[in-house]
Gaussian input, Z-matrix of N, CA and C with variables (Angstrom, degrees):
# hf/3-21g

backbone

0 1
 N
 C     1     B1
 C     2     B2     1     A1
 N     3     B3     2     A2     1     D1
 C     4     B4     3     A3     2     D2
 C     5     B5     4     A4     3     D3
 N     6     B6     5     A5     4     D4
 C     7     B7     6     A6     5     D5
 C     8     B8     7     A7     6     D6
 N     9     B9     8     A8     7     D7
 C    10    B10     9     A9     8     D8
 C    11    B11    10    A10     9     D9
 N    12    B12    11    A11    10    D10
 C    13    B13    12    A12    11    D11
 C    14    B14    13    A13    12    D12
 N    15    B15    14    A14    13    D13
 C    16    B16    15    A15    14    D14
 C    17    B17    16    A16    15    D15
 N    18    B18    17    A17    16    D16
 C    19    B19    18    A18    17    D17
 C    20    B20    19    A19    18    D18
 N    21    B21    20    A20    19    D19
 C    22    B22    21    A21    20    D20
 C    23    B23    22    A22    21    D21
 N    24    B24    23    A23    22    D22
 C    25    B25    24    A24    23    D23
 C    26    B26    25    A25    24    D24
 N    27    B27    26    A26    25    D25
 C    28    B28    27    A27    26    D26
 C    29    B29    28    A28    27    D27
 N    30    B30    29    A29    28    D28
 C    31    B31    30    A30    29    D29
 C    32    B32    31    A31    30    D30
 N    33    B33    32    A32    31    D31
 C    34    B34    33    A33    32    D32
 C    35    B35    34    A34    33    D33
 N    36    B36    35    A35    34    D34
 C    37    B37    36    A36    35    D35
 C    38    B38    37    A37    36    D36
 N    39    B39    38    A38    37    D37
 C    40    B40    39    A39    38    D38
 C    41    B41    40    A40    39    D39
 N    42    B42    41    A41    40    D40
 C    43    B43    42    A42    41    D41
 C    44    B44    43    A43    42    D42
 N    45    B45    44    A44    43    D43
 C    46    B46    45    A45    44    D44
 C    47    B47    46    A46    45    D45
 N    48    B48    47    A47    46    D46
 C    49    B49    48    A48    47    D47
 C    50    B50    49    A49    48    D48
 N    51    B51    50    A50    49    D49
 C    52    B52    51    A51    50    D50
 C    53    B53    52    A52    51    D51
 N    54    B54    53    A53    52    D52
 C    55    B55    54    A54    53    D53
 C    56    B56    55    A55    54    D54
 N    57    B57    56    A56    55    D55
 C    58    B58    57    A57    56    D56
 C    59    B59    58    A58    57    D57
 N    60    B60    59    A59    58    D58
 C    61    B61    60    A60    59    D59
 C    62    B62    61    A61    60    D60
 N    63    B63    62    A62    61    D61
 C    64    B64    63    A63    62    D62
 C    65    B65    64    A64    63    D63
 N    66    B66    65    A65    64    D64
 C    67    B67    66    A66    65    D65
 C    68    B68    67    A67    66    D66
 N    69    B69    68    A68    67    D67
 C    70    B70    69    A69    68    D68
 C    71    B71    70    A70    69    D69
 N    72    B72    71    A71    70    D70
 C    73    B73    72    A72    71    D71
 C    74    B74    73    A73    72    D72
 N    75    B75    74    A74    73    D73
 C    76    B76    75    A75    74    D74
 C    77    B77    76    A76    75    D75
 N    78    B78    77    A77    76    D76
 C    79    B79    78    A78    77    D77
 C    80    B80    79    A79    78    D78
 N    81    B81    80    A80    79    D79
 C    82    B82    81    A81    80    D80
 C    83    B83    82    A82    81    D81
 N    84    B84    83    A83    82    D82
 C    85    B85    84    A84    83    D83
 C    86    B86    85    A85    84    D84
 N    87    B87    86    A86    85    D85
 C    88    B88    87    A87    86    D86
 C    89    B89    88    A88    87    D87
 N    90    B90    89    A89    88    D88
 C    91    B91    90    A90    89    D89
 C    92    B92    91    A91    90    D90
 N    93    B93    92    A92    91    D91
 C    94    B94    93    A93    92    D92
 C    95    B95    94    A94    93    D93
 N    96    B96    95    A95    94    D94
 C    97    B97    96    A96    95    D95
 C    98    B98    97    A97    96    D96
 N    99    B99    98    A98    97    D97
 C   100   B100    99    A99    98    D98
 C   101   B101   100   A100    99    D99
 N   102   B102   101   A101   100   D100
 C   103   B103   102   A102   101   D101
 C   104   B104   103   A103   102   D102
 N   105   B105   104   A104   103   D103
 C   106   B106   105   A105   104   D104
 C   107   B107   106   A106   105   D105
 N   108   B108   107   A107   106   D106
 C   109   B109   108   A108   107   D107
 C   110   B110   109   A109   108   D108
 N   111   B111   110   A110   109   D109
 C   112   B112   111   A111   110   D110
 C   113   B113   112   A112   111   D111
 N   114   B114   113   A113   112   D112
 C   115   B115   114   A114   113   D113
 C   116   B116   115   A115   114   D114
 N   117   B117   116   A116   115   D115
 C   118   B118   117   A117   116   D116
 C   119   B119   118   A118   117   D117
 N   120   B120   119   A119   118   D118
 C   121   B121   120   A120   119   D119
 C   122   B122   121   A121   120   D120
 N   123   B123   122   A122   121   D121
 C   124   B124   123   A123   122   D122
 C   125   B125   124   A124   123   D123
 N   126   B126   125   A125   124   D124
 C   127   B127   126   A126   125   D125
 C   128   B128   127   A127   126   D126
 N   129   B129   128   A128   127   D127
 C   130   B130   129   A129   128   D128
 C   131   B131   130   A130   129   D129
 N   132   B132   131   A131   130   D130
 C   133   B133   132   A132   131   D131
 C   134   B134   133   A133   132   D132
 N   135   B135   134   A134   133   D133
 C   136   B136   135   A135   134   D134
 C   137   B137   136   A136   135   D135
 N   138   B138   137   A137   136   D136
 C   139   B139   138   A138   137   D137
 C   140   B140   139   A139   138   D138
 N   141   B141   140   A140   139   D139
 C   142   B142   141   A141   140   D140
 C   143   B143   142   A142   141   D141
 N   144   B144   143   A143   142   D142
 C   145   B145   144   A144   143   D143
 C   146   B146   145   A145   144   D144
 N   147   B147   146   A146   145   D145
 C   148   B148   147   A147   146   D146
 C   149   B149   148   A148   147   D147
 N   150   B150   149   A149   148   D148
 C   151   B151   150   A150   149   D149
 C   152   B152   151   A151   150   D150
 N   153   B153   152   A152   151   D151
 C   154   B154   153   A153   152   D152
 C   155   B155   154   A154   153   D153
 N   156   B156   155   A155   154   D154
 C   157   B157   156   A156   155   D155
 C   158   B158   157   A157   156   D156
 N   159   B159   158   A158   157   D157
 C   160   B160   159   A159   158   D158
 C   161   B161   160   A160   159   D159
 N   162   B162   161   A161   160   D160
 C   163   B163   162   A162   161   D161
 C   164   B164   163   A163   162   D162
 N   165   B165   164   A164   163   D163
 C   166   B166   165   A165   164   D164
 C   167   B167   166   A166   165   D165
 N   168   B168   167   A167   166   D166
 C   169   B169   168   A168   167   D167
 C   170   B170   169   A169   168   D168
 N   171   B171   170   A170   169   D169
 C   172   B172   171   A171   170   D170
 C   173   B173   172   A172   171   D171
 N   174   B174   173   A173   172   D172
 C   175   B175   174   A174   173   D173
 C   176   B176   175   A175   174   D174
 N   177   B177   176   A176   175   D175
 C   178   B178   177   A177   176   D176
 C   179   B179   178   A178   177   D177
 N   180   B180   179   A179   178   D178
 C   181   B181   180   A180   179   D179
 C   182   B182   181   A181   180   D180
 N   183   B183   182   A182   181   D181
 C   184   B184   183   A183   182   D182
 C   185   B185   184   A184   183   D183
 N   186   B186   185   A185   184   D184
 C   187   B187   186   A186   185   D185
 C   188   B188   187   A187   186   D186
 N   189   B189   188   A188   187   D187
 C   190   B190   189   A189   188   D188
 C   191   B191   190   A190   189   D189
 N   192   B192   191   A191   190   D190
 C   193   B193   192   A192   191   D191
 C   194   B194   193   A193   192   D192
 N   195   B195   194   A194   193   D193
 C   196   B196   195   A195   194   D194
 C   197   B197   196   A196   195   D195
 N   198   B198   197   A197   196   D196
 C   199   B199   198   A198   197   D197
 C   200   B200   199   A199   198   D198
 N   201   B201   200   A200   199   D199
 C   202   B202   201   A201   200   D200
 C   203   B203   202   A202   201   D201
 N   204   B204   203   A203   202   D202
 C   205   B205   204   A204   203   D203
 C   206   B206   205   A205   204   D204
 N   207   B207   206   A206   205   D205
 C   208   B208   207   A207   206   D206
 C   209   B209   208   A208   207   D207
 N   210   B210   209   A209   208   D208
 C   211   B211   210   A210   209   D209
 C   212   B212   211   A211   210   D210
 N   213   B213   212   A212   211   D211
 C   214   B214   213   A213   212   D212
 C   215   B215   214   A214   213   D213
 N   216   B216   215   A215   214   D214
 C   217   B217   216   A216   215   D215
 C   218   B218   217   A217   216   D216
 N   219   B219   218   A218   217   D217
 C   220   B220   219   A219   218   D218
 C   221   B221   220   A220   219   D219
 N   222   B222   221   A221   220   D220
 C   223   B223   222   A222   221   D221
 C   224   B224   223   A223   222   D222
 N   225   B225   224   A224   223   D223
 C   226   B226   225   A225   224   D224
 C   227   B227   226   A226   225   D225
 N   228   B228   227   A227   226   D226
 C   229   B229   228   A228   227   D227
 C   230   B230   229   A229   228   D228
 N   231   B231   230   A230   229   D229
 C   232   B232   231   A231   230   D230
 C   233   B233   232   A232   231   D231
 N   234   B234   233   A233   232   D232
 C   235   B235   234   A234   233   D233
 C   236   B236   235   A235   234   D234
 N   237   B237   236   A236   235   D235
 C   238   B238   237   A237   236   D236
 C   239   B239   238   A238   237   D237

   B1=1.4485
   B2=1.5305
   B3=1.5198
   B4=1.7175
   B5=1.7667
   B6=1.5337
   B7=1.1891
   B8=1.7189
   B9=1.5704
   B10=1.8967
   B11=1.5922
   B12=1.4681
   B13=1.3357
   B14=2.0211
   B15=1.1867
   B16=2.0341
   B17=1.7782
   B18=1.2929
   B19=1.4830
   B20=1.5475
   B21=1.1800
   B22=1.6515
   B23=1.0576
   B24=0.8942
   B25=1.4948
   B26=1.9136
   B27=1.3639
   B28=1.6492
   B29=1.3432
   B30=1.3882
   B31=1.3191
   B32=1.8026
   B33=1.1710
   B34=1.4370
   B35=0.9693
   B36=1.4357
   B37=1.5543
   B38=1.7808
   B39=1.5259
   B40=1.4253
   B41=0.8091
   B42=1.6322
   B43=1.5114
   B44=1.2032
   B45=1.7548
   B46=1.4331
   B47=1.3712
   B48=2.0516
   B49=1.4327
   B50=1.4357
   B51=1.0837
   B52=1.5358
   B53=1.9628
   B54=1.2243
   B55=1.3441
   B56=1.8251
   B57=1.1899
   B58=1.8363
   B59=1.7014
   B60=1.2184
   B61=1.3920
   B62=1.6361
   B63=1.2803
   B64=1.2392
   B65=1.9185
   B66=1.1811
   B67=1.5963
   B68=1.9513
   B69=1.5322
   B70=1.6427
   B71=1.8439
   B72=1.3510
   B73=1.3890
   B74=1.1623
   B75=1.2629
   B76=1.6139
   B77=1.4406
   B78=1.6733
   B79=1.6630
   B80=1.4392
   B81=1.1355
   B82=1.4553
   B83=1.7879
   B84=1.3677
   B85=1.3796
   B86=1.6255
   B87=1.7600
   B88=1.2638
   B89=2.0281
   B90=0.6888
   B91=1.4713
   B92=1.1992
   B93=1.5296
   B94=1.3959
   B95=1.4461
   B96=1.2574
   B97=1.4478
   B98=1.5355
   B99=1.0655
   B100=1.4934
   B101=1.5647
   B102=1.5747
   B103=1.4993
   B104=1.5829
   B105=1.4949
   B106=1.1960
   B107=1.0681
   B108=1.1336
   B109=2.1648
   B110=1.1006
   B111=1.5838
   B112=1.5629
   B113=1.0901
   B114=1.1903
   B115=1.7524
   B116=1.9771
   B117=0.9519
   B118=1.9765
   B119=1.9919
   B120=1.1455
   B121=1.4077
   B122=1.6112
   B123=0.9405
   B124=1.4640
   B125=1.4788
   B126=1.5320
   B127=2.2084
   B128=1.3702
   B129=1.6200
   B130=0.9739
   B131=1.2211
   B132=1.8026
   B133=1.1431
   B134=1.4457
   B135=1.3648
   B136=1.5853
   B137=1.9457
   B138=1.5615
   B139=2.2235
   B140=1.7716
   B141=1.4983
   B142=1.4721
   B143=1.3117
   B144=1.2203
   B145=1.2365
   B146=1.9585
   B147=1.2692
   B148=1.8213
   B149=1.6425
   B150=0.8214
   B151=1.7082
   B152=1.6401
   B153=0.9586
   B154=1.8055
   B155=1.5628
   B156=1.2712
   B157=1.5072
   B158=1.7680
   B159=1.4980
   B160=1.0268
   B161=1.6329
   B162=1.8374
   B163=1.9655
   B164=1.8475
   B165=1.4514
   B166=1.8876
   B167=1.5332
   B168=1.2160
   B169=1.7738
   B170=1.2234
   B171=1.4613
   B172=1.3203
   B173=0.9559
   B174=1.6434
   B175=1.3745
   B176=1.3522
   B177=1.3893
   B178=1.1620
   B179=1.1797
   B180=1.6603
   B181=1.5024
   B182=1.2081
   B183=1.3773
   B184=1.9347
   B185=0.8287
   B186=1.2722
   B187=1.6431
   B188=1.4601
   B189=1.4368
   B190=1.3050
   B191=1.0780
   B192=1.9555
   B193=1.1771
   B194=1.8023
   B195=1.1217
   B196=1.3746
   B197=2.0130
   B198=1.0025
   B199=1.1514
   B200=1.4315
   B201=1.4796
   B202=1.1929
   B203=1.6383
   B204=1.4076
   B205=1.1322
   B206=1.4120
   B207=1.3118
   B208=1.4495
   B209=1.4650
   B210=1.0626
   B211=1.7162
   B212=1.2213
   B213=1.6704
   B214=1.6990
   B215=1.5301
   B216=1.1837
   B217=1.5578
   B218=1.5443
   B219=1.1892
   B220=1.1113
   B221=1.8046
   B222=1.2400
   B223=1.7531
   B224=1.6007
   B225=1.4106
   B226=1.2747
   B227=1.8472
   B228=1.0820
   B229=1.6855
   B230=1.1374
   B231=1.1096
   B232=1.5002
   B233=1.9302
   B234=1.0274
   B235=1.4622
   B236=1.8341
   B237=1.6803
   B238=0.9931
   B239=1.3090
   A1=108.00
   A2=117.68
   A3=109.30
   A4=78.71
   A5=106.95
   A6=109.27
   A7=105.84
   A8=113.06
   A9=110.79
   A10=85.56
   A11=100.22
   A12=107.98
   A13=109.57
   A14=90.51
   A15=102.76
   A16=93.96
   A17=102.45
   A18=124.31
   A19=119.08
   A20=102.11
   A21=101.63
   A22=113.37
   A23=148.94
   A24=169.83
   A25=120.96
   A26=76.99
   A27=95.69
   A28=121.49
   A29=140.39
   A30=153.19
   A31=93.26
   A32=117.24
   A33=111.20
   A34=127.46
   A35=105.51
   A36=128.86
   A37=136.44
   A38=87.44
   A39=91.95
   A40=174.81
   A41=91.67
   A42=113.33
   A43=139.94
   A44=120.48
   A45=129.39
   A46=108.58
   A47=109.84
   A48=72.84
   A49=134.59
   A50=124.17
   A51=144.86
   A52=90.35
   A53=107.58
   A54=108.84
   A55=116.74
   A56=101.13
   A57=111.93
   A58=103.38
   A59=126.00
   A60=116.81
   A61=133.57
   A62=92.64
   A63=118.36
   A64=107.39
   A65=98.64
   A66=120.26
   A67=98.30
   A68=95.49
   A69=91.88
   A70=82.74
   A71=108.39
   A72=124.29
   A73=134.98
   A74=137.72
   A75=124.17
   A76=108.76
   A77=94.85
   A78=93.33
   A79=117.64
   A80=141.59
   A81=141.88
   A82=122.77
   A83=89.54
   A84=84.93
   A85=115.35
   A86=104.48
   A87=119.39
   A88=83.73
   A89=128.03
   A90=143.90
   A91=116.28
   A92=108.16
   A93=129.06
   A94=120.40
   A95=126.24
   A96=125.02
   A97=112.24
   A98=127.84
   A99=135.59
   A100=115.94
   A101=113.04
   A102=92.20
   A103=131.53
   A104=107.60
   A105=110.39
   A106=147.36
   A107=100.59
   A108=129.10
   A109=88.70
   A110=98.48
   A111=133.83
   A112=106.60
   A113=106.35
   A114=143.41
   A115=100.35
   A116=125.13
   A117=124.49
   A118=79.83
   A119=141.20
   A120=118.15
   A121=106.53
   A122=137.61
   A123=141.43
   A124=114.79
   A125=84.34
   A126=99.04
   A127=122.76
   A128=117.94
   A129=136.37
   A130=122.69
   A131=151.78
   A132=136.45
   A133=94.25
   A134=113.10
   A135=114.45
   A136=99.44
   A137=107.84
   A138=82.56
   A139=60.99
   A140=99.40
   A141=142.38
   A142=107.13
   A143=139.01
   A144=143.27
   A145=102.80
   A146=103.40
   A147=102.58
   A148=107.28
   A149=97.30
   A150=123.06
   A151=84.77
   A152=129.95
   A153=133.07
   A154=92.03
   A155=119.83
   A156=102.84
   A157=108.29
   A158=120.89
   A159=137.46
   A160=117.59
   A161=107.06
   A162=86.25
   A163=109.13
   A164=104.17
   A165=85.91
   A166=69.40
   A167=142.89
   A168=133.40
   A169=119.85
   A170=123.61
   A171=124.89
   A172=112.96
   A173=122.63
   A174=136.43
   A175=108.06
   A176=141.37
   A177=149.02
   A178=92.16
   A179=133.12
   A180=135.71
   A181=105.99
   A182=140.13
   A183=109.82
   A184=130.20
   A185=119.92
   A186=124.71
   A187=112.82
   A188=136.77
   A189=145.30
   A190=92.30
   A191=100.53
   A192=125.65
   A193=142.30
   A194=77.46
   A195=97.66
   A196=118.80
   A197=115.77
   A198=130.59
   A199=111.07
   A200=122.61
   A201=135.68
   A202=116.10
   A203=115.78
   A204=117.34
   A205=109.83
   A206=103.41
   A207=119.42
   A208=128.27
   A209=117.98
   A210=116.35
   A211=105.42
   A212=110.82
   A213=118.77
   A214=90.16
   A215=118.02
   A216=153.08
   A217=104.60
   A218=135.97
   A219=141.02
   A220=114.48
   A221=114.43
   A222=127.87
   A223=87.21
   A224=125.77
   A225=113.43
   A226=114.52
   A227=99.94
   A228=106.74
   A229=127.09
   A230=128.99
   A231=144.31
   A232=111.20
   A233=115.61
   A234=96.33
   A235=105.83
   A236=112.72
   A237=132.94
   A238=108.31
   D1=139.63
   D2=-174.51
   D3=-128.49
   D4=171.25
   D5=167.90
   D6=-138.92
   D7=140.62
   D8=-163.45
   D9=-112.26
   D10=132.72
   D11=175.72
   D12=-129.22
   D13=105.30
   D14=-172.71
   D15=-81.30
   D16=92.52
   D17=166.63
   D18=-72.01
   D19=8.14
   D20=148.09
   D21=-129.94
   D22=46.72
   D23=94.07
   D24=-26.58
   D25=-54.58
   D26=-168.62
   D27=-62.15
   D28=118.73
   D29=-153.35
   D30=-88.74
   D31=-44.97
   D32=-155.82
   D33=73.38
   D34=60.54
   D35=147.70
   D36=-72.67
   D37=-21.67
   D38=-152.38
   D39=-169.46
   D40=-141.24
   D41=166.90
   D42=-61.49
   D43=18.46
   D44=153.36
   D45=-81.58
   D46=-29.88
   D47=173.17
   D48=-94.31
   D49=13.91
   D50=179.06
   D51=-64.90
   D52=-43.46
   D53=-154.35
   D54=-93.72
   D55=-27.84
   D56=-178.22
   D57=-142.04
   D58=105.99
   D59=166.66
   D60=-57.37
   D61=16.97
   D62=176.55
   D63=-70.15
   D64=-52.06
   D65=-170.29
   D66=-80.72
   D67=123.49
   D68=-168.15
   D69=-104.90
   D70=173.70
   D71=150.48
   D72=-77.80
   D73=127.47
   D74=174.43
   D75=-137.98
   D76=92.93
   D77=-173.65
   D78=-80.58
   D79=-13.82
   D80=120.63
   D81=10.18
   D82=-48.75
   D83=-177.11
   D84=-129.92
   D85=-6.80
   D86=162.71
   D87=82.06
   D88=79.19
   D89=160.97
   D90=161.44
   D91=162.77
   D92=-176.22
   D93=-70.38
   D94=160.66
   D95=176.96
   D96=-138.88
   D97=113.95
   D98=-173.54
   D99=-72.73
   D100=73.65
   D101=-176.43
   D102=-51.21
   D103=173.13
   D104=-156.22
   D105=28.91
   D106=40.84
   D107=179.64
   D108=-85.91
   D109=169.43
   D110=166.73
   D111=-153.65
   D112=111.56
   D113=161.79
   D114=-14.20
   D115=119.63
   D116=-170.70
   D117=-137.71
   D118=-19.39
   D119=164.37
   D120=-161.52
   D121=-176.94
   D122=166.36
   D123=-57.08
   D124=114.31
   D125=-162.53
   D126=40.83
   D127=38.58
   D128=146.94
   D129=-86.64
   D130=152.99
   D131=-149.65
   D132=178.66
   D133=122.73
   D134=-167.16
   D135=-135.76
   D136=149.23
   D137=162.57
   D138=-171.73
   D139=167.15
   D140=150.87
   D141=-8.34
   D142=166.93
   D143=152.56
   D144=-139.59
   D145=89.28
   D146=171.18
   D147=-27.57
   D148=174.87
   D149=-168.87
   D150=-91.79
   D151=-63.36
   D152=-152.57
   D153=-73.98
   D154=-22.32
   D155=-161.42
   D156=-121.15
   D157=29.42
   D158=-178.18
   D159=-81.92
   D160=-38.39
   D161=164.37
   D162=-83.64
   D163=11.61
   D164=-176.86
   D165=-85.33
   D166=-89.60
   D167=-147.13
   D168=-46.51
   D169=-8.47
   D170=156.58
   D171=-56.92
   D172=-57.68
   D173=-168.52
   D174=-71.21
   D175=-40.19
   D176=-158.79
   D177=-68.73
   D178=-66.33
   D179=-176.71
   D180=-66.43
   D181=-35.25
   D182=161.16
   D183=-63.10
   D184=-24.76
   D185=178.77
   D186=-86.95
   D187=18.49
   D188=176.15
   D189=-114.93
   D190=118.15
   D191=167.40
   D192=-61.18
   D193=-7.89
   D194=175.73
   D195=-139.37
   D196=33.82
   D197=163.08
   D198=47.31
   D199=49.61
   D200=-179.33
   D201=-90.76
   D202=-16.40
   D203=170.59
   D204=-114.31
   D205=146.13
   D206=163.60
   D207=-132.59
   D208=138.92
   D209=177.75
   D210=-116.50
   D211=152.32
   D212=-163.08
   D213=-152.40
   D214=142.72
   D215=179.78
   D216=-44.58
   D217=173.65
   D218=139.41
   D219=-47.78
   D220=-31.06
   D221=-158.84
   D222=-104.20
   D223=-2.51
   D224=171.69
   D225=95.56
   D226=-36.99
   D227=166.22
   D228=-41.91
   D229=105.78
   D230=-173.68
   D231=-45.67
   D232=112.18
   D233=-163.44
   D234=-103.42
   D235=-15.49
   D236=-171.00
   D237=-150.78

């Protein structure tokens, strides 16, 4: 499972990080930062999703108000 997070998208709310400690704060710039990403297009931001920490990134991308995160399958299928 990987999860794509379009960081210019992101309002800076949040509430991903309430949900996956994955998602850091950066009030600096008033948006989120997906650790251990790697950049796949301009303020696009993609990494791994562990096995243990797969319903927090479920949750993290429903609870983003503006649909900046997404999670996709091993097969690539968008699951969220």
């Amino acid at each position: 499972m990987k999860v794509r997070f379009d960081r210019e998208t992101c309002i800076g709310m949040f509430q991903c990080v309430a949900e996956w400690d994955a998602f850091e704060r950066n009030e600096t710039e008033g948006k989120a930062d997906l650790a251990e990403s790697e950049s796949v297009a301009d303020g696009i931001f993609e990494r791994a999703v562990p096995e243990d920490a797969e319903l927090d990134a479920k949750f993290a991308a429903r609870t983003c108000p503006v649909d900046a995160i997404e999670i996709y399958d091993d097969d690539g299928e968008k699951l969220v």
